[in-house]
The first five atom37 places (N, CA, C, CB, O) and aatype in JSON, in Angstrom:
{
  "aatype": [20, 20, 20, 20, 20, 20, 20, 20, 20, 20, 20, 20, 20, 20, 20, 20, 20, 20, 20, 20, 20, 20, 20, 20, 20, 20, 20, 20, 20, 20, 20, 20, 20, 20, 20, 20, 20, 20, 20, 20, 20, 20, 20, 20, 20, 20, 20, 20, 20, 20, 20, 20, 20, 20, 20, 20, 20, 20, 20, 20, 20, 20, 20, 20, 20, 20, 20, 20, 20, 20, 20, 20, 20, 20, 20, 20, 20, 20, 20, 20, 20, 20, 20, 20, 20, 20, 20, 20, 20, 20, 20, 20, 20, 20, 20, 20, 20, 20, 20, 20, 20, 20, 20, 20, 20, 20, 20, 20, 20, 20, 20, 20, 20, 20, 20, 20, 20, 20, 20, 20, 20, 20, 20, 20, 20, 20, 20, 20, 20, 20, 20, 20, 20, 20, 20, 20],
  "atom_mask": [
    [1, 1, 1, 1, 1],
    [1, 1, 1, 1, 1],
    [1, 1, 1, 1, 1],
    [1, 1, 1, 1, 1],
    [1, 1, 1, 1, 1],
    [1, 1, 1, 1, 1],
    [1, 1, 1, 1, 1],
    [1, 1, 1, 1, 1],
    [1, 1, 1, 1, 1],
    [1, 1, 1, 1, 1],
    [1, 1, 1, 1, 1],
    [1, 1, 1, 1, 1],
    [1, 1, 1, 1, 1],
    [1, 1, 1, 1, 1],
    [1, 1, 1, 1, 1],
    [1, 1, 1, 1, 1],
    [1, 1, 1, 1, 1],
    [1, 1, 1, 1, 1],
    [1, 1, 1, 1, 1],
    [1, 1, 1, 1, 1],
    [1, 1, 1, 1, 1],
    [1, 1, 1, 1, 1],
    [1, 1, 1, 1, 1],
    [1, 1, 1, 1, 1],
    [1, 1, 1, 1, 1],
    [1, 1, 1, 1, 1],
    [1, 1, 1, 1, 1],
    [1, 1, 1, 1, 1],
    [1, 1, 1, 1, 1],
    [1, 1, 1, 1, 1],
    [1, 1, 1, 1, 1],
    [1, 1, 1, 1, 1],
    [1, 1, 1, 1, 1],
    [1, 1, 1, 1, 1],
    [1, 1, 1, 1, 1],
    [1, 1, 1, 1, 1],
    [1, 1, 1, 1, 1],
    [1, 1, 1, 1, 1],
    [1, 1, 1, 1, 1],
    [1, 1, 1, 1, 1],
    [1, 1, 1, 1, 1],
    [1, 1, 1, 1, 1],
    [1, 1, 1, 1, 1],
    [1, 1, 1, 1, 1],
    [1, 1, 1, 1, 1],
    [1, 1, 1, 1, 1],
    [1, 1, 1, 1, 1],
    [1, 1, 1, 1, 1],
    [1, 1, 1, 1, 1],
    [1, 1, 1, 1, 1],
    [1, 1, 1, 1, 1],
    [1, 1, 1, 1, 1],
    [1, 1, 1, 1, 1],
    [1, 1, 1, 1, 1],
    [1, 1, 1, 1, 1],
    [1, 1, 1, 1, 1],
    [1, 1, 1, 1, 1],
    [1, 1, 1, 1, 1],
    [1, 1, 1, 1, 1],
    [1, 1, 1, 1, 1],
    [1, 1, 1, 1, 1],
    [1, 1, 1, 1, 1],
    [1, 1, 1, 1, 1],
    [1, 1, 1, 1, 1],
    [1, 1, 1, 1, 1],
    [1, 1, 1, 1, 1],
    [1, 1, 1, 1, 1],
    [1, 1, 1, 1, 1],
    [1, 1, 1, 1, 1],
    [1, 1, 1, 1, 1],
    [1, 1, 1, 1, 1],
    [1, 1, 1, 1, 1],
    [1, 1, 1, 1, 1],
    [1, 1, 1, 1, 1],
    [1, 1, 1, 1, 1],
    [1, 1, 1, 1, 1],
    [1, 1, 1, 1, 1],
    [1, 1, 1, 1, 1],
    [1, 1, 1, 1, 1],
    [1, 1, 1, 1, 1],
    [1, 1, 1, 1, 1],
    [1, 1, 1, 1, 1],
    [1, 1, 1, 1, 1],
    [1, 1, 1, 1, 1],
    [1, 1, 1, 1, 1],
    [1, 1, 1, 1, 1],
    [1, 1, 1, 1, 1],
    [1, 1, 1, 1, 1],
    [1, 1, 1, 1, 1],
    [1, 1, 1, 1, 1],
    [1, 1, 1, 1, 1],
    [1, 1, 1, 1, 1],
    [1, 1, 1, 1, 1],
    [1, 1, 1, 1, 1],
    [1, 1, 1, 1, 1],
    [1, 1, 1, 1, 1],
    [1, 1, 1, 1, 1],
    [1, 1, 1, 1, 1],
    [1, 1, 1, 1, 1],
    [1, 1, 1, 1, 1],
    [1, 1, 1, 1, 1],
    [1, 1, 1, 1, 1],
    [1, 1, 1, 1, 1],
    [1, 1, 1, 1, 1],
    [1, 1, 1, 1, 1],
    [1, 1, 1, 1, 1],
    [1, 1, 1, 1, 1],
    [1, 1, 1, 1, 1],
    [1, 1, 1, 1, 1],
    [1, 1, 1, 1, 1],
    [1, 1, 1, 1, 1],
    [1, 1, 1, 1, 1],
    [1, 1, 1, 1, 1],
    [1, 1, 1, 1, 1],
    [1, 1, 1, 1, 1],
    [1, 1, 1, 1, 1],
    [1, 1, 1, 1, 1],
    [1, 1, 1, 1, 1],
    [1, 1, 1, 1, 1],
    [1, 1, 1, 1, 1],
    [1, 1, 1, 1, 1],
    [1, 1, 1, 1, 1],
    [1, 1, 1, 1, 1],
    [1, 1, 1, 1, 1],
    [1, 1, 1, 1, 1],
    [1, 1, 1, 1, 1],
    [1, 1, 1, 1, 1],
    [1, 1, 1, 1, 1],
    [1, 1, 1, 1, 1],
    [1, 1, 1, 1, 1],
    [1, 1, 1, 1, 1],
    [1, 1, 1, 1, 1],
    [1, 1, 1, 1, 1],
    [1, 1, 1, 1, 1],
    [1, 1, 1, 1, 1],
    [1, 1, 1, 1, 1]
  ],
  "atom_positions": [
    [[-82.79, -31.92, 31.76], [-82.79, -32.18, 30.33], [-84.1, -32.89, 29.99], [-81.54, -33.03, 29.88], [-84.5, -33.86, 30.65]],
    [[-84.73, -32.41, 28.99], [-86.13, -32.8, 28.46], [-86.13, -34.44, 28.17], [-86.47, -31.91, 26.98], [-87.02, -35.25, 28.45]],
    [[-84.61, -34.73, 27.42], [-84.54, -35.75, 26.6], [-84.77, -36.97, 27.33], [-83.36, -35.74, 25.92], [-85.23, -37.98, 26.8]],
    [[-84.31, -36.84, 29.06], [-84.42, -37.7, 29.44], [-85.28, -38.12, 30.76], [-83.44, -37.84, 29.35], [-85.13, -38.88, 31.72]],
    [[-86.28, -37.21, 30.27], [-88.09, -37.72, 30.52], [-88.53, -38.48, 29.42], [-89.32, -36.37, 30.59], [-89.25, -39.47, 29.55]],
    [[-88.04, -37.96, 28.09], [-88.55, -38.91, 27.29], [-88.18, -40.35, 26.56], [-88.78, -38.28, 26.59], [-88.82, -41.04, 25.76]],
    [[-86.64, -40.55, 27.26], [-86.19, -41.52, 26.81], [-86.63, -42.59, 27.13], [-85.24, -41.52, 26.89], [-86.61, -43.53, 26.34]],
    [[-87.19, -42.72, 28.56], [-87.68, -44.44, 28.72], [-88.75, -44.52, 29.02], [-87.09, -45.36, 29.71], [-89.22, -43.89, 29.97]],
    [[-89.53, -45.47, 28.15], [-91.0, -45.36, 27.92], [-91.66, -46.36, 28.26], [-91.36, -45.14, 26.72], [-92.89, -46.35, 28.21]],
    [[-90.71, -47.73, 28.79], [-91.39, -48.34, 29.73], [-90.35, -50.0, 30.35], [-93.02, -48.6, 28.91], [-89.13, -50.1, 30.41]],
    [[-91.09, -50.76, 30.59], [-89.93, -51.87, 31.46], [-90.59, -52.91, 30.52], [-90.06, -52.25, 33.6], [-91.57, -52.76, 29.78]],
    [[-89.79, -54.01, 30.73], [-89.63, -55.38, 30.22], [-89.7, -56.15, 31.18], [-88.5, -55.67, 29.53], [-88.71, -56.02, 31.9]],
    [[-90.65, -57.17, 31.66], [-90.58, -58.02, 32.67], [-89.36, -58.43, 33.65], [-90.97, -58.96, 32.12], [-89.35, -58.72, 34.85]],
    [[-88.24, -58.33, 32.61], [-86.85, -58.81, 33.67], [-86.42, -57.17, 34.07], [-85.17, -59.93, 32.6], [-85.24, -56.99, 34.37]],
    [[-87.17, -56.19, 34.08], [-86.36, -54.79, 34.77], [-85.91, -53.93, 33.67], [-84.89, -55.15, 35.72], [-85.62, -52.74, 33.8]],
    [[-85.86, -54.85, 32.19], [-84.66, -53.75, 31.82], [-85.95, -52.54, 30.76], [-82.86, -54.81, 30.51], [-87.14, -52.71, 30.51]],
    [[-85.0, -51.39, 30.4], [-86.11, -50.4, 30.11], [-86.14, -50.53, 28.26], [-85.63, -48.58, 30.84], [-85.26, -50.88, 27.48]],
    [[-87.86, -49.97, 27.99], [-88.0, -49.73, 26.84], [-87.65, -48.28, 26.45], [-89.18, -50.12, 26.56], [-88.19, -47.28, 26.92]],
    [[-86.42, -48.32, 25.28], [-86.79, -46.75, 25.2], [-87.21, -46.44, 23.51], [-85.26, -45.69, 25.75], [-87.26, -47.19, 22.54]],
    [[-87.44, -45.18, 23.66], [-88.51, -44.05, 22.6], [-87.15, -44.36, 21.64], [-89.02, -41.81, 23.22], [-86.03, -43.94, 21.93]],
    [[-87.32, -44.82, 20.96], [-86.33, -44.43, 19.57], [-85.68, -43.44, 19.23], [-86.84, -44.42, 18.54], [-84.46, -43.26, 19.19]],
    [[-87.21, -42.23, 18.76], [-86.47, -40.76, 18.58], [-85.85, -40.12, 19.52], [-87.26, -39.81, 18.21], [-84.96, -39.33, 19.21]],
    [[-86.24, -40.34, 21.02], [-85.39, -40.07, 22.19], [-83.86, -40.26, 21.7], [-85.78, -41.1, 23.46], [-83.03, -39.37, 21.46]],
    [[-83.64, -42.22, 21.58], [-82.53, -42.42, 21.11], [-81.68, -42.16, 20.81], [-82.46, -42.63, 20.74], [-80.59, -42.1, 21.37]],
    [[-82.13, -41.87, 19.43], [-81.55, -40.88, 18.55], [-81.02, -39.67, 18.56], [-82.13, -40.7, 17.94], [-79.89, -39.41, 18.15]],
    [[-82.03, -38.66, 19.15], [-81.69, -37.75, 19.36], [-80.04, -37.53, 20.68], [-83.07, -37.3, 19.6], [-79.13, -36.69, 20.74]],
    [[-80.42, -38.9, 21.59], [-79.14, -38.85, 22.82], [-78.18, -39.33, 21.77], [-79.25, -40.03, 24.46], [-77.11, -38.94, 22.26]],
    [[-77.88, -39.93, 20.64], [-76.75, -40.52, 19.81], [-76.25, -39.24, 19.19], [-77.2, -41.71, 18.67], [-75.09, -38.85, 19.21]],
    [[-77.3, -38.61, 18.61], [-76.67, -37.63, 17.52], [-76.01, -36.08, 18.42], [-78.16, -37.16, 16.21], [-75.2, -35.28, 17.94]],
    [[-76.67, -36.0, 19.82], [-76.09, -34.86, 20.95], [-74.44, -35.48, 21.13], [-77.18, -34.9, 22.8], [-73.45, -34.75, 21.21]],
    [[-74.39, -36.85, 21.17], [-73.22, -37.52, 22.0], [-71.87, -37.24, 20.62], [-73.68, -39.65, 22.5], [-70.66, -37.02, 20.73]],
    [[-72.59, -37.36, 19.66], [-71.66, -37.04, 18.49], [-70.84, -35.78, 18.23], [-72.39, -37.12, 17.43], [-69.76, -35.66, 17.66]],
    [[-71.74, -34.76, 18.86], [-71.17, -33.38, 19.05], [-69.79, -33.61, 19.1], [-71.66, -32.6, 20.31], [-69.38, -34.77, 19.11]],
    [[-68.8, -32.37, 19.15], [-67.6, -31.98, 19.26], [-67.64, -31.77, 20.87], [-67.25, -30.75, 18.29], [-68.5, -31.12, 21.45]],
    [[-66.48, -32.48, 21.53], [-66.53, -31.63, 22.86], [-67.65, -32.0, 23.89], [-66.75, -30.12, 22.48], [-67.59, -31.44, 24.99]],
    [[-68.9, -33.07, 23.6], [-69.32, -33.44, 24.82], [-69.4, -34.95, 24.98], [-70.55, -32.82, 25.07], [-69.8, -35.71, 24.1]],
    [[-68.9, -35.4, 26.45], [-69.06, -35.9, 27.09], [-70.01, -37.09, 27.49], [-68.97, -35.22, 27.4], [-70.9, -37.1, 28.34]],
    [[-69.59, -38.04, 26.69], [-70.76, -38.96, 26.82], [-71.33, -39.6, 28.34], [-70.36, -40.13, 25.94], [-72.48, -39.94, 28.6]],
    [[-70.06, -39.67, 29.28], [-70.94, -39.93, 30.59], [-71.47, -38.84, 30.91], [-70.29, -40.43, 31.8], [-72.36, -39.11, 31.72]],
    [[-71.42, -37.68, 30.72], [-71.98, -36.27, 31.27], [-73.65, -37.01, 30.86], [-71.29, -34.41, 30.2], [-74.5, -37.52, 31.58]],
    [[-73.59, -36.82, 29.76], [-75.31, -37.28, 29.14], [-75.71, -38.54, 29.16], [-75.61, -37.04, 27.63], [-76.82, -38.84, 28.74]],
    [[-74.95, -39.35, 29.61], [-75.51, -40.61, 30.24], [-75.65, -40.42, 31.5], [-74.76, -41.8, 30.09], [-76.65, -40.92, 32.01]],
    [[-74.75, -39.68, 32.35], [-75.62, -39.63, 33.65], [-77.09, -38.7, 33.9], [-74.62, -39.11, 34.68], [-78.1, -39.11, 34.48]],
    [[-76.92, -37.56, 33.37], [-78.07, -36.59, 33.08], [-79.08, -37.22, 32.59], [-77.78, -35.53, 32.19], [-80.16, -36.69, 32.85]],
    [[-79.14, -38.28, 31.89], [-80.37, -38.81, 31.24], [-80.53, -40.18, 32.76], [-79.99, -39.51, 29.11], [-81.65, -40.43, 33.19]],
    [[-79.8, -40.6, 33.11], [-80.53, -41.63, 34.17], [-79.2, -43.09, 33.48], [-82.99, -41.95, 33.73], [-79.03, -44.03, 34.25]],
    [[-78.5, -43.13, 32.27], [-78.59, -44.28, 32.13], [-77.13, -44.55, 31.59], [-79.78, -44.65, 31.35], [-76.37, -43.68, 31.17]],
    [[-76.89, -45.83, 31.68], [-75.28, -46.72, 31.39], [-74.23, -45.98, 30.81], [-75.36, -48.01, 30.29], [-73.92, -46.55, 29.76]],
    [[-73.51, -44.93, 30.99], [-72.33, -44.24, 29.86], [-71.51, -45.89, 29.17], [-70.74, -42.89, 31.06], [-70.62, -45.75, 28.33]],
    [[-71.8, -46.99, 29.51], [-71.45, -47.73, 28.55], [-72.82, -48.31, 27.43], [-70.68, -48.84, 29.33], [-72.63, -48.83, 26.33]],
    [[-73.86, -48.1, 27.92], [-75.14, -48.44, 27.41], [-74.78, -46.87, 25.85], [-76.85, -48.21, 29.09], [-74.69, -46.77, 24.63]],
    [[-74.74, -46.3, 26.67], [-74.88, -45.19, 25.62], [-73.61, -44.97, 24.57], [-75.1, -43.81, 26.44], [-73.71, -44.1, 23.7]],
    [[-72.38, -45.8, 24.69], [-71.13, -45.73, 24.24], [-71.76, -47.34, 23.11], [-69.62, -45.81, 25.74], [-71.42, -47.48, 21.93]],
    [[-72.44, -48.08, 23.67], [-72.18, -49.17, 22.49], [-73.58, -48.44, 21.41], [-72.46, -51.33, 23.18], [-73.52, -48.83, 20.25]],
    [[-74.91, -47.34, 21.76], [-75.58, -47.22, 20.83], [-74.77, -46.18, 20.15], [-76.92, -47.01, 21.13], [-75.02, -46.26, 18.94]],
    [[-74.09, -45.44, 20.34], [-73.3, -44.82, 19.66], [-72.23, -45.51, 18.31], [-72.66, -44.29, 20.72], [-72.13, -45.12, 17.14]],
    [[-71.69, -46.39, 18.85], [-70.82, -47.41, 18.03], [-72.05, -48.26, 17.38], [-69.65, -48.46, 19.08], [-71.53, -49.05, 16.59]],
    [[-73.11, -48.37, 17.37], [-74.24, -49.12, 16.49], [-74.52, -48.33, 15.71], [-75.48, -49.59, 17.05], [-74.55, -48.64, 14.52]],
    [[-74.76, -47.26, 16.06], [-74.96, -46.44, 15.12], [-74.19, -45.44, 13.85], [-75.44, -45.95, 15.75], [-74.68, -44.78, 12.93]],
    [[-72.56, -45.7, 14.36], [-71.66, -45.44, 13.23], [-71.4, -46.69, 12.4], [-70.33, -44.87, 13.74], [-71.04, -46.76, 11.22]],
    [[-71.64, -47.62, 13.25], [-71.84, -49.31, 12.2], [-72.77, -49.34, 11.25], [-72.36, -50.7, 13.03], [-72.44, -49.73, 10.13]],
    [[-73.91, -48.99, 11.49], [-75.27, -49.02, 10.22], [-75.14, -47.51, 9.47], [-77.24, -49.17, 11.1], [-75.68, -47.61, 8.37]],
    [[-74.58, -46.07, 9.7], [-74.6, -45.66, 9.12], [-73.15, -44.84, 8.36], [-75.49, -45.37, 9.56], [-72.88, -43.77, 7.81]],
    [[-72.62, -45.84, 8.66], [-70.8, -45.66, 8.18], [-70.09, -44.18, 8.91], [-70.66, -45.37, 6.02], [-69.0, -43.7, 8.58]],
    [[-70.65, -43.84, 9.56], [-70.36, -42.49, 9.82], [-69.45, -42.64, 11.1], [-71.71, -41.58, 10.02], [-69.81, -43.44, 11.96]],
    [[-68.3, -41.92, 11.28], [-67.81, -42.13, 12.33], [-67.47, -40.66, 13.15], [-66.73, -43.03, 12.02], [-67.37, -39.57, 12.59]],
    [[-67.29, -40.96, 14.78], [-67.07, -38.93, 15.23], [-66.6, -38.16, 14.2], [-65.78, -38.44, 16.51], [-65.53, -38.33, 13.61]],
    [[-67.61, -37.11, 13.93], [-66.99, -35.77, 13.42], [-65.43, -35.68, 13.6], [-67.66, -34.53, 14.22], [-64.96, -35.85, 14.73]],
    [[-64.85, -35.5, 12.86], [-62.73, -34.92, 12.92], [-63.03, -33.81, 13.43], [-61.5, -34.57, 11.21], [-63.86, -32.95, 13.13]],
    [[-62.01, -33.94, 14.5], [-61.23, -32.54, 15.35], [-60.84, -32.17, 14.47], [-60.09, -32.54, 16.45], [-60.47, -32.66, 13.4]],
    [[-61.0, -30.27, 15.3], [-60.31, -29.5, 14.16], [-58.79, -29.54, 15.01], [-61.09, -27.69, 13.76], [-58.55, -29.62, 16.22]],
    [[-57.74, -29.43, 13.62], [-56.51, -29.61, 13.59], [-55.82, -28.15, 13.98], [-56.16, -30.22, 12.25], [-55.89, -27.13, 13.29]],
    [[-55.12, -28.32, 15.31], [-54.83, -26.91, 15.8], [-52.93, -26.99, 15.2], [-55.21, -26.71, 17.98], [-52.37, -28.07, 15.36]],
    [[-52.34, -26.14, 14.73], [-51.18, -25.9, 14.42], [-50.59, -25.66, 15.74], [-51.07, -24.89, 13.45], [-51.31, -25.09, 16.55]],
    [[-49.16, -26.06, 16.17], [-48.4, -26.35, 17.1], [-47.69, -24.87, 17.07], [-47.55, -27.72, 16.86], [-47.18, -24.4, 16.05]],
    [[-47.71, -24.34, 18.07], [-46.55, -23.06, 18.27], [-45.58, -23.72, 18.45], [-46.61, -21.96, 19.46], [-45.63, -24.86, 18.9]],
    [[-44.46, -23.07, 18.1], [-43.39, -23.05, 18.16], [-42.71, -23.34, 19.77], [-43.19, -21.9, 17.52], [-43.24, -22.53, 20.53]],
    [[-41.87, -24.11, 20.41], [-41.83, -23.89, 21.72], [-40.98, -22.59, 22.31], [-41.36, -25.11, 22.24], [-40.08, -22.02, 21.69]],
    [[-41.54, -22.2, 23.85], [-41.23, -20.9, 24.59], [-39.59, -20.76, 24.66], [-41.93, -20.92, 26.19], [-38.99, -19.73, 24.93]],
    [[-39.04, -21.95, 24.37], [-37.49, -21.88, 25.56], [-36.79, -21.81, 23.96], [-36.88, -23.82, 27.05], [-37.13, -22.21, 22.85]],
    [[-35.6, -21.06, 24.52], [-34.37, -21.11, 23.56], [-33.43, -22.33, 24.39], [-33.46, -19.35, 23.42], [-32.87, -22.2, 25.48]],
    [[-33.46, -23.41, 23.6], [-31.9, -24.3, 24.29], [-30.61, -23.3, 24.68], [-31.1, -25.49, 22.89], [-30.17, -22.43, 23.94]],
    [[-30.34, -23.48, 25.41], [-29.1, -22.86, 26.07], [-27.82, -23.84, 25.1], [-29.12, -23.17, 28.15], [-27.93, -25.03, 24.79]],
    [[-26.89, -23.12, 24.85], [-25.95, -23.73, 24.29], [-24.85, -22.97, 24.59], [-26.16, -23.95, 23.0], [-24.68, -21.8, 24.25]],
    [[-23.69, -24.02, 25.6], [-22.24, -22.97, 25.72], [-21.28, -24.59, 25.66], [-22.01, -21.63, 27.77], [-21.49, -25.8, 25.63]],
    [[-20.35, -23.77, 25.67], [-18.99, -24.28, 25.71], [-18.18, -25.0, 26.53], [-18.44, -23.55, 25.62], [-17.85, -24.2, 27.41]],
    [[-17.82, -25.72, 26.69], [-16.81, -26.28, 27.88], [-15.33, -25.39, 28.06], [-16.35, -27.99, 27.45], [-14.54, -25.34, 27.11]],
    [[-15.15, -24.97, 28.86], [-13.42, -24.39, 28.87], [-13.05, -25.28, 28.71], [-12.6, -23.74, 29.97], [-13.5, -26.38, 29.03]],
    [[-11.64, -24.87, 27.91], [-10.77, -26.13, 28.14], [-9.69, -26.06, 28.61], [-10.5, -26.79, 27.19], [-9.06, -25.0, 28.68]],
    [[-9.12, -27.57, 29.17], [-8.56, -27.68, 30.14], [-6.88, -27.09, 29.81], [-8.85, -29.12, 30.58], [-6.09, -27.14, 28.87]],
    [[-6.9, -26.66, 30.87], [-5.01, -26.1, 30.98], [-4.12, -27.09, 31.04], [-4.49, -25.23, 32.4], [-4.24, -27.66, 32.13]],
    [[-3.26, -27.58, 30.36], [-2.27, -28.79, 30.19], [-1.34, -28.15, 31.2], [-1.56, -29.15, 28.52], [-1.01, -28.86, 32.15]],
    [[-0.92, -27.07, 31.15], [0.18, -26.22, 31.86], [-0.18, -25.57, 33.2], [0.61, -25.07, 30.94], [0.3, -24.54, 33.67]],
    [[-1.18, -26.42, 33.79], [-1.85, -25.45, 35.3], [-0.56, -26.03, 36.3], [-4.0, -26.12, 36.13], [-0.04, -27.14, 36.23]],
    [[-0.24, -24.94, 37.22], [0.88, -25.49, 37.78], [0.37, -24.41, 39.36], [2.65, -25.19, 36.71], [0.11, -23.21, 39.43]],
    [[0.38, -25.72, 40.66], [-0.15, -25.66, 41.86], [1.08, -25.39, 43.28], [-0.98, -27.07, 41.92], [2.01, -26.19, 43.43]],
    [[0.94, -24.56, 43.92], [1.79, -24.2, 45.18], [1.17, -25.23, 46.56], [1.56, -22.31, 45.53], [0.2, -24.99, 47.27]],
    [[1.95, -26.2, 46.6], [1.15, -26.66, 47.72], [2.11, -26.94, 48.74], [0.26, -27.87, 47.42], [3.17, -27.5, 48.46]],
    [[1.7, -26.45, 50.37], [2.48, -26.99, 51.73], [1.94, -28.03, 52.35], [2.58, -26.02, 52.81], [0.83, -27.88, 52.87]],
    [[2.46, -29.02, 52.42], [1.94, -30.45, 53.35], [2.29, -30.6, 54.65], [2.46, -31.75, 52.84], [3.29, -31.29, 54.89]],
    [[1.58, -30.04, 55.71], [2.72, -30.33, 57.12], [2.44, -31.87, 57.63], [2.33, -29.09, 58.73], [1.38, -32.43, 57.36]],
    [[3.58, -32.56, 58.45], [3.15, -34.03, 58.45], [2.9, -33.92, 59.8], [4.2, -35.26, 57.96], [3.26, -32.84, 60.27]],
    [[2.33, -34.78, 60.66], [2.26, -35.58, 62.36], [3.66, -35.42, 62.74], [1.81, -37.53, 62.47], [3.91, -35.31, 63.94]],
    [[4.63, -35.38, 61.88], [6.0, -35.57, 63.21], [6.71, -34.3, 63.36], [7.39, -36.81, 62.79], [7.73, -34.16, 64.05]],
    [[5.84, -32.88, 62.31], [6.42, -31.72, 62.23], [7.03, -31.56, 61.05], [7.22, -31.53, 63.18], [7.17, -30.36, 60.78]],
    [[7.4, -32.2, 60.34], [8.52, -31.79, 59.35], [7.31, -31.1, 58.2], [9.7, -33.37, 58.68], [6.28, -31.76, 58.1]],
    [[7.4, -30.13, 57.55], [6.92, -30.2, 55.85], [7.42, -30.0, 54.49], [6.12, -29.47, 55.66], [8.54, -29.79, 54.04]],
    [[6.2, -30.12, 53.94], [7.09, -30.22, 52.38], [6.23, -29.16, 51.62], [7.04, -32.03, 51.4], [5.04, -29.26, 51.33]],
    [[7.11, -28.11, 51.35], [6.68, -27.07, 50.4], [6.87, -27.48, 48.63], [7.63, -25.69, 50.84], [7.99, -27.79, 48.21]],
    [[5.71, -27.44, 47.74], [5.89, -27.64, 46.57], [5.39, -26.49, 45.83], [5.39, -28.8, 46.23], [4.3, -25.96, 46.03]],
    [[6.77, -25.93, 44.46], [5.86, -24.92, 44.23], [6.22, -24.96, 43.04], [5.86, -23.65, 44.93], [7.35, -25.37, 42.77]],
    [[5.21, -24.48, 41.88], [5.28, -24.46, 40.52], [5.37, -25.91, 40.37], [6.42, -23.59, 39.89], [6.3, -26.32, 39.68]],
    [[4.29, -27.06, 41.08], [4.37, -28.29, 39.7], [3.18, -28.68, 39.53], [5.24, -29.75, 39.89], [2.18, -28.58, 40.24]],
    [[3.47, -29.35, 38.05], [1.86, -29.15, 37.59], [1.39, -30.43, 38.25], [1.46, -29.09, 35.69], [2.12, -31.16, 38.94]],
    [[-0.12, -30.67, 37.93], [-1.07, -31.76, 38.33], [-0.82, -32.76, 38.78], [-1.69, -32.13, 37.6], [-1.21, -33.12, 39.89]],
    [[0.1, -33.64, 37.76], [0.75, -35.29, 37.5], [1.79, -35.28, 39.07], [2.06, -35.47, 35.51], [1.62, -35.9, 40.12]],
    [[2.7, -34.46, 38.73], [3.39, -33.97, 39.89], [2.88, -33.96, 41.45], [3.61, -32.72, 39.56], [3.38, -34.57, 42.4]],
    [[1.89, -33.21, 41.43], [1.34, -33.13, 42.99], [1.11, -34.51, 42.96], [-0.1, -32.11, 43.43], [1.73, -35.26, 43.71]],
    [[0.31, -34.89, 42.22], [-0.83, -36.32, 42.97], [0.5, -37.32, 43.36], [-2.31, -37.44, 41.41], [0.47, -37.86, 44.47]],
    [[1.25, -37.48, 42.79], [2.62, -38.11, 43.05], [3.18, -38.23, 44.45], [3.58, -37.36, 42.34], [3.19, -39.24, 45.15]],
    [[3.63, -37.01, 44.75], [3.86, -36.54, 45.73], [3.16, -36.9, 47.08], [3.78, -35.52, 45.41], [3.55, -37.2, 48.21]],
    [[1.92, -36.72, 46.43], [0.52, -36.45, 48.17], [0.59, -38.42, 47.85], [-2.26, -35.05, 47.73], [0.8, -39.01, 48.91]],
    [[0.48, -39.17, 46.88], [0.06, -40.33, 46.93], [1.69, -41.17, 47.9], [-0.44, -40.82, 45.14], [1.67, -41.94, 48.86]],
    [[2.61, -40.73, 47.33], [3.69, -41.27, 48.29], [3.74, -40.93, 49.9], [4.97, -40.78, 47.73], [4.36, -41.59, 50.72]],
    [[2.89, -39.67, 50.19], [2.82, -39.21, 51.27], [2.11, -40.19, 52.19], [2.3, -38.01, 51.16], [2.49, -40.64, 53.27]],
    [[1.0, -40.42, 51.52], [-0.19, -40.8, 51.72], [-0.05, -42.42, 52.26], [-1.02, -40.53, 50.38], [-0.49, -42.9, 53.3]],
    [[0.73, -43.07, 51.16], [1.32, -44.69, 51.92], [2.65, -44.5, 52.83], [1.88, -45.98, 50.56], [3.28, -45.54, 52.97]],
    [[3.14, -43.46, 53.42], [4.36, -43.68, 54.56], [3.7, -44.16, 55.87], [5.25, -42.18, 54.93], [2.6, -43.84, 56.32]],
    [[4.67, -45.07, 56.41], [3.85, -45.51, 57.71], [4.52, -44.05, 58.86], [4.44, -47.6, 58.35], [5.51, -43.34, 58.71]],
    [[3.92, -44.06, 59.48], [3.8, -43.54, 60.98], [4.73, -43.92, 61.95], [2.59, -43.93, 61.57], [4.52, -44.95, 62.6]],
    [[5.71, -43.26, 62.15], [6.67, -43.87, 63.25], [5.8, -44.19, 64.56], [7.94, -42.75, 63.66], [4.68, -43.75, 64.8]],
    [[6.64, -45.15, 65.41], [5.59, -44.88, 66.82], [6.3, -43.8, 67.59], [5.38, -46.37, 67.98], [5.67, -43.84, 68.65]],
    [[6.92, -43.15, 67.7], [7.07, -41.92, 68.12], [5.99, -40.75, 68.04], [8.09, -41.6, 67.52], [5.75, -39.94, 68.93]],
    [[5.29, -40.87, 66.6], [4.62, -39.83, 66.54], [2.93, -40.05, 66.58], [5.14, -39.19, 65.37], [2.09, -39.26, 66.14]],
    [[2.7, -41.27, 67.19], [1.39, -41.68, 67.51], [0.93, -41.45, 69.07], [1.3, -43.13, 67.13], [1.44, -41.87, 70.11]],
    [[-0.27, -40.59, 68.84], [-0.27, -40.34, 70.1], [-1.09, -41.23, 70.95], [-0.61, -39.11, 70.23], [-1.14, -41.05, 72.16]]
  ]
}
């Protein structure tokens, strides 16, 4: 890039650089563009992407001007249809066949009772103790 052969035009006893004005300028008003990259052209030119971020902000200070406005892109619509279904609902009247065989041989056939019923059943099952006969 041309601009930044011509931007620094010379040093200041403590190191730091003099630069060309219209150089300046010209790196402020590129940086203003739409779409570029101010460290891109602060590194390409040699110098501070924060050096070049505060002459930028000096320069919308003295001349009221602030970044050009993005252009405003209209939102599509989104790709997905929400899925929307139903819950079945539940059978009040579901009625279960169940055989329980126990440890000592005996079982218990249940047939046609509904839900409330079984759990009843298996939960009384469930607290009988264990003869010692049938522990092996």
């Amino acid at each position: 890039m041309e601009l930044a052969g011509r931007l620094v035009v010379g040093r200041k006893r403590d190191g730091r650089c003099i630069y060309d004005a219209q150089a300046k300028r010209e790196l402020i008003l590129a940086c203003r563009e739409p779409g570029v990259s101010m460290a891109k052209l602060a590194r390409e030119c040699g110098i501070n992407a924060n050096q070049l971020s505060s002459w930028v902000r000096q320069y919308e200070r003295a001349t009221g001007k602030s970044a050009p406005e993005a252009e405003v892109i209209e939102a599509e619509p989104p790709a997905f249809v929400p899925v929307q279904f139903e819950m079945p609902s539940v059978q009040e009247n579901r009625t279960f066949s169940v055989h329980i065989l126990l440890p000592n041989g005996a079982s218990i056939d249940l047939r046609d009772c509904d839900t409330q019923q079984a759990c009843s059943v298996i939960e009384a099952i469930g607290r009988l103790r264990c003869s010692a006969s049938t522990k092996a």
